[in-house]
DOVEX-886853 format. One record per residue: x, y, z of N, C-alpha, C, O, CB in turn; residue number from 1. Coordinates in Angstrom, 3 decimals, padded with zeros to 6 digits, always signed. Glycine has a CB too. Example, Ala and Ser with C-alpha at 12.3 -4.5 7.8 and 13.67 -1.06 7.14 Angstrom:
<recs>
((+013.190, -005.690, +007.800), (+012.300, -004.500, +007.800), (+013.200, -003.300, +007.800), (+014.236, -003.319, +008.465), (+011.308, -004.473, +009.046), 1);
((+012.850, -002.250, +007.080), (+013.670, -001.060, +007.140), (+012.900, +000.030, +007.870), (+013.409, +001.138, +008.039), (+014.084, -000.598, +005.725), 2);
</recs>
This chain:
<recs>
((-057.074, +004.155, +037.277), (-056.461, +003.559, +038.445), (-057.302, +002.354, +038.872), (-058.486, +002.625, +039.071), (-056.330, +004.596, +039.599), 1);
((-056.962, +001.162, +039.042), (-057.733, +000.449, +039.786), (-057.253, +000.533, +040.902), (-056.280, +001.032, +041.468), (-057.930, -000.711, +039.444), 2);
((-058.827, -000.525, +041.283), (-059.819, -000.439, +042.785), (-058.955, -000.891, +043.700), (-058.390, -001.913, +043.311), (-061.290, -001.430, +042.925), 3);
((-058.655, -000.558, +044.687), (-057.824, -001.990, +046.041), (-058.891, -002.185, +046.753), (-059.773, -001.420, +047.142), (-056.334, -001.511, +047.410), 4);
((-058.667, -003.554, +046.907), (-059.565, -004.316, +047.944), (-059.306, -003.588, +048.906), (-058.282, -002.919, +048.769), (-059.348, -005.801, +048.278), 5);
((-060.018, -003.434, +050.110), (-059.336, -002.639, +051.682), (-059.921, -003.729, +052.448), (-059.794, -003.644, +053.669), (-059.987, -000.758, +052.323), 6);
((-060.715, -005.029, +051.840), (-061.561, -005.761, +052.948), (-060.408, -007.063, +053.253), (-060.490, -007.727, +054.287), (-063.375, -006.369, +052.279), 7);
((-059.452, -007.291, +052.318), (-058.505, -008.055, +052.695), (-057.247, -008.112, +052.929), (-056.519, -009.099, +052.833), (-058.555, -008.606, +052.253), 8);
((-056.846, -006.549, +053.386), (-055.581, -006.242, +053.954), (-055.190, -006.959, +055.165), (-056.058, -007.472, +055.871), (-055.528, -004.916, +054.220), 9);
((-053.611, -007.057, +055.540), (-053.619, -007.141, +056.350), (-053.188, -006.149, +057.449), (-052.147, -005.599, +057.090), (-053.334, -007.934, +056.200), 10);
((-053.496, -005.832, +058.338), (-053.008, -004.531, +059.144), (-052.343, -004.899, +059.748), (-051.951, -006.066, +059.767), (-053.720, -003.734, +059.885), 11);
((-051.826, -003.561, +060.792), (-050.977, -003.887, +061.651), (-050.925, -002.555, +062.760), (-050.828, -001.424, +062.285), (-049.646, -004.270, +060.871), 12);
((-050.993, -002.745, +064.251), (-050.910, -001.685, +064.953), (-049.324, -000.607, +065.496), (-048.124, -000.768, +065.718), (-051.615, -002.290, +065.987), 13);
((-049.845, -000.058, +065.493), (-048.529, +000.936, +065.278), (-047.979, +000.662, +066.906), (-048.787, +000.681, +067.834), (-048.987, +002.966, +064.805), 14);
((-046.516, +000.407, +067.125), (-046.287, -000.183, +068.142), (-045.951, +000.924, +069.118), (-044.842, +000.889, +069.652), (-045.347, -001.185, +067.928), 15);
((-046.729, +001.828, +069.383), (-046.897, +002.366, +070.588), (-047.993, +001.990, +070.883), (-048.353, +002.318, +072.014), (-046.757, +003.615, +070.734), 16);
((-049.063, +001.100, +069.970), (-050.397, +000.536, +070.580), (-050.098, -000.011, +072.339), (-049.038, -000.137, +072.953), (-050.933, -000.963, +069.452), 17);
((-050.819, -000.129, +072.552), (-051.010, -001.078, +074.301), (-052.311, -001.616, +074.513), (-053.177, -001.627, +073.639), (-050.847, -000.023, +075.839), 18);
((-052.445, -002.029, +075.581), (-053.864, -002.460, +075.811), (-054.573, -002.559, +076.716), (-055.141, -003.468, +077.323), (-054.072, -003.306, +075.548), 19);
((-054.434, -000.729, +076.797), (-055.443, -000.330, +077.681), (-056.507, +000.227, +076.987), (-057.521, +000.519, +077.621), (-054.991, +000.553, +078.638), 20);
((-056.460, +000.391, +075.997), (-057.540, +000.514, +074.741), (-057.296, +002.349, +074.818), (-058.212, +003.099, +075.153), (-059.634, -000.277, +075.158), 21);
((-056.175, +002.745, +074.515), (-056.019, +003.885, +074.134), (-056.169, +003.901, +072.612), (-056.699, +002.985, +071.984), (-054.842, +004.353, +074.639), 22);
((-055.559, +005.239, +071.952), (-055.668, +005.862, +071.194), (-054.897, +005.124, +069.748), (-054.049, +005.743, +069.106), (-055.296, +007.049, +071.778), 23);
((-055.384, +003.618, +069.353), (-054.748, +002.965, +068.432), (-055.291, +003.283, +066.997), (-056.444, +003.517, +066.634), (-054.809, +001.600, +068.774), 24);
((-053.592, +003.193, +065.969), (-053.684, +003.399, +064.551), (-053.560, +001.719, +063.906), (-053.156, +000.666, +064.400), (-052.338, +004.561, +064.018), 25);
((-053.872, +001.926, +063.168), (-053.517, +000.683, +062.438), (-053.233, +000.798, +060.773), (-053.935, +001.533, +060.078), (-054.722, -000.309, +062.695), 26);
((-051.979, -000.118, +060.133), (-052.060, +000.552, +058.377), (-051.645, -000.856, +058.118), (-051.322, -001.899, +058.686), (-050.790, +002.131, +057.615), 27);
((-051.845, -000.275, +056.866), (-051.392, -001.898, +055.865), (-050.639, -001.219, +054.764), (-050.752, -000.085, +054.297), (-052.979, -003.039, +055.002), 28);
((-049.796, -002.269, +054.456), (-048.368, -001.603, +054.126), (-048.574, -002.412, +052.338), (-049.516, -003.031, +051.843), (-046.595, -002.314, +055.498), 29);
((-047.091, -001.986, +051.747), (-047.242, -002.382, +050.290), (-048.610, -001.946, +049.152), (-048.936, -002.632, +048.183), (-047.220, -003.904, +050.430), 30);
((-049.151, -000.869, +049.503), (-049.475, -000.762, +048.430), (-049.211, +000.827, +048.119), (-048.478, +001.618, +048.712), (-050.776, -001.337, +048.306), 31);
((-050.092, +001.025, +046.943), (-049.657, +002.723, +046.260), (-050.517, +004.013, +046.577), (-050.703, +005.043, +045.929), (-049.771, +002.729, +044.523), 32);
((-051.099, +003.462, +048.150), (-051.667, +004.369, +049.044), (-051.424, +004.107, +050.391), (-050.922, +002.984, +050.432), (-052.969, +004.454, +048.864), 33);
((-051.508, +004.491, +051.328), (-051.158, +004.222, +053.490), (-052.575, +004.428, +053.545), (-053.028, +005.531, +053.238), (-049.925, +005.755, +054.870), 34);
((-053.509, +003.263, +053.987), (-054.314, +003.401, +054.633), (-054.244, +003.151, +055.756), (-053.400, +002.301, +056.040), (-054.993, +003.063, +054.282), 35);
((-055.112, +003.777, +056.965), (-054.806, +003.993, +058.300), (-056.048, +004.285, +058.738), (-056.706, +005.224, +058.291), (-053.788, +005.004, +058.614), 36);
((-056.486, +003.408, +059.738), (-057.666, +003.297, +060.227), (-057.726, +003.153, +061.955), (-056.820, +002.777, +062.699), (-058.234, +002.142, +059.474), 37);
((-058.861, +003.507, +062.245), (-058.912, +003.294, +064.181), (-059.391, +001.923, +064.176), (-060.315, +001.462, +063.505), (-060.230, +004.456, +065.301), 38);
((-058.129, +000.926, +065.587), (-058.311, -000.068, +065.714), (-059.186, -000.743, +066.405), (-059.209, -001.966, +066.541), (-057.592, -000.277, +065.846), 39);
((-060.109, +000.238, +066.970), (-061.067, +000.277, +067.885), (-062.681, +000.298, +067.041), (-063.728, -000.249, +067.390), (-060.709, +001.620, +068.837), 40);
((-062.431, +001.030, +065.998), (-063.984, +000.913, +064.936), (-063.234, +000.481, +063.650), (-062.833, +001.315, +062.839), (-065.091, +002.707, +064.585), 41);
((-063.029, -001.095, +063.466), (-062.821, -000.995, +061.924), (-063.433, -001.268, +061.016), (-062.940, -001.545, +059.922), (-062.075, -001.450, +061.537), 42);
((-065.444, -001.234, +061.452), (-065.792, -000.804, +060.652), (-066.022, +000.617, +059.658), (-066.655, +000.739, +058.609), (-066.278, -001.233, +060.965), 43);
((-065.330, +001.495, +060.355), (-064.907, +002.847, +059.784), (-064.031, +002.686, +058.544), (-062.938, +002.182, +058.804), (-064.110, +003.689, +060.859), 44);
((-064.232, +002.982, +057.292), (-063.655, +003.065, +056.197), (-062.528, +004.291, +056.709), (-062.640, +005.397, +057.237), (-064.743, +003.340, +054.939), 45);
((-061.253, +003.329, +056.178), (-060.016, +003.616, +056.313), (-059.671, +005.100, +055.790), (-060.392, +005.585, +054.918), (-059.296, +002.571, +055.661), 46);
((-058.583, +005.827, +056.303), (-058.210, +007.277, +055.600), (-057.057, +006.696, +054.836), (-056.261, +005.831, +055.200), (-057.737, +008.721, +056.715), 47);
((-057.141, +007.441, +053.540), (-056.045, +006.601, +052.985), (-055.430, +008.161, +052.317), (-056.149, +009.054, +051.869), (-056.587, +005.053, +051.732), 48);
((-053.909, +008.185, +052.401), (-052.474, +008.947, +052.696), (-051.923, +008.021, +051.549), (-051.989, +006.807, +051.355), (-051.607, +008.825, +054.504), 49);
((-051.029, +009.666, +050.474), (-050.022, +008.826, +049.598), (-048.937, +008.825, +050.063), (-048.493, +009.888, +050.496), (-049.808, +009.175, +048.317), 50);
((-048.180, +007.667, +050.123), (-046.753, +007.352, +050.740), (-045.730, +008.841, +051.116), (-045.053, +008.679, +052.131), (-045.891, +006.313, +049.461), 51);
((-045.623, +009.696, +050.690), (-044.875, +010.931, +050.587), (-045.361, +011.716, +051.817), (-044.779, +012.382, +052.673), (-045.120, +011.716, +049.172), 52);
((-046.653, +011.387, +051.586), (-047.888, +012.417, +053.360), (-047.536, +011.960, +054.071), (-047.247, +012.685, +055.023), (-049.680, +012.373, +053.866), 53);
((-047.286, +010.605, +054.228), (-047.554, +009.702, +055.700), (-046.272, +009.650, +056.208), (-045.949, +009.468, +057.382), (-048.177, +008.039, +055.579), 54);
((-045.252, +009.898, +054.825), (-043.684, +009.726, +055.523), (-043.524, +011.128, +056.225), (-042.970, +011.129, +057.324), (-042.238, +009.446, +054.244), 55);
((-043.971, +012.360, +055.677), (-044.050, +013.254, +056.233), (-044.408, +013.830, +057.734), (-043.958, +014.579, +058.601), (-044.498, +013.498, +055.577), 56);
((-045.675, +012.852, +057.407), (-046.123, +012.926, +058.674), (-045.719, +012.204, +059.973), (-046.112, +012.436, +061.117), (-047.185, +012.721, +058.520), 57);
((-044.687, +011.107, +059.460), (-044.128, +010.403, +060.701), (-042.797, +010.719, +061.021), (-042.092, +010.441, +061.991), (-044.169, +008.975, +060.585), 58);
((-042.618, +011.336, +060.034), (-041.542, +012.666, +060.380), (-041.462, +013.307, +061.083), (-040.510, +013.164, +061.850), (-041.390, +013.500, +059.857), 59);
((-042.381, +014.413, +061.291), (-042.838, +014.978, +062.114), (-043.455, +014.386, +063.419), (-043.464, +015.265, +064.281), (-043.477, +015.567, +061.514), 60);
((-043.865, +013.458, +063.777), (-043.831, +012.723, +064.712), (-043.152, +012.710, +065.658), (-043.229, +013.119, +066.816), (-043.782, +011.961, +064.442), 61);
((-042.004, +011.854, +064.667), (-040.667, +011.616, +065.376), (-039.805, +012.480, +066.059), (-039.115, +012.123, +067.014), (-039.922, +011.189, +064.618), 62);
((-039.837, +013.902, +065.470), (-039.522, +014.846, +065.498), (-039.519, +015.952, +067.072), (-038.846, +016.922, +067.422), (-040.193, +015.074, +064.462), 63);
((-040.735, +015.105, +067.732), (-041.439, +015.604, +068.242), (-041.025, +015.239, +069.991), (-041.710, +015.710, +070.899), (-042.681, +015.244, +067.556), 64);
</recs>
């Protein structure tokens, strides 16, 4: 498998973000993993989710 860069993604905050500096996600889209990181430390190496988890999981979300 090759490597993905993660230092030149571009992200994006999940639009229930706001800015009161709550509880923000952030992912970068198009590739053959969901990485998802806090927008608040991004020097924290990203959690990275295969497309199938994350749909799952925003499934359940939604769900909710």
């Amino acid at each position: 498998m090759r490597a993905i860069d993660l230092n030149s993604l571009t992200w994006r905050k999940s639009s229930y973000s706001n800015s009161d500096g709550g509880q923000c996600l952030e992912v970068a889209d198009s590739l053959p993993v969901v990485p998802v990181r806090d927008s608040k430390d991004t020097t924290r190496p990203p959690l990275l989710f295969t497309a199938p988890a994350w749909a799952a999981f925003l499934d359940g979300v939604k769900r909710r």
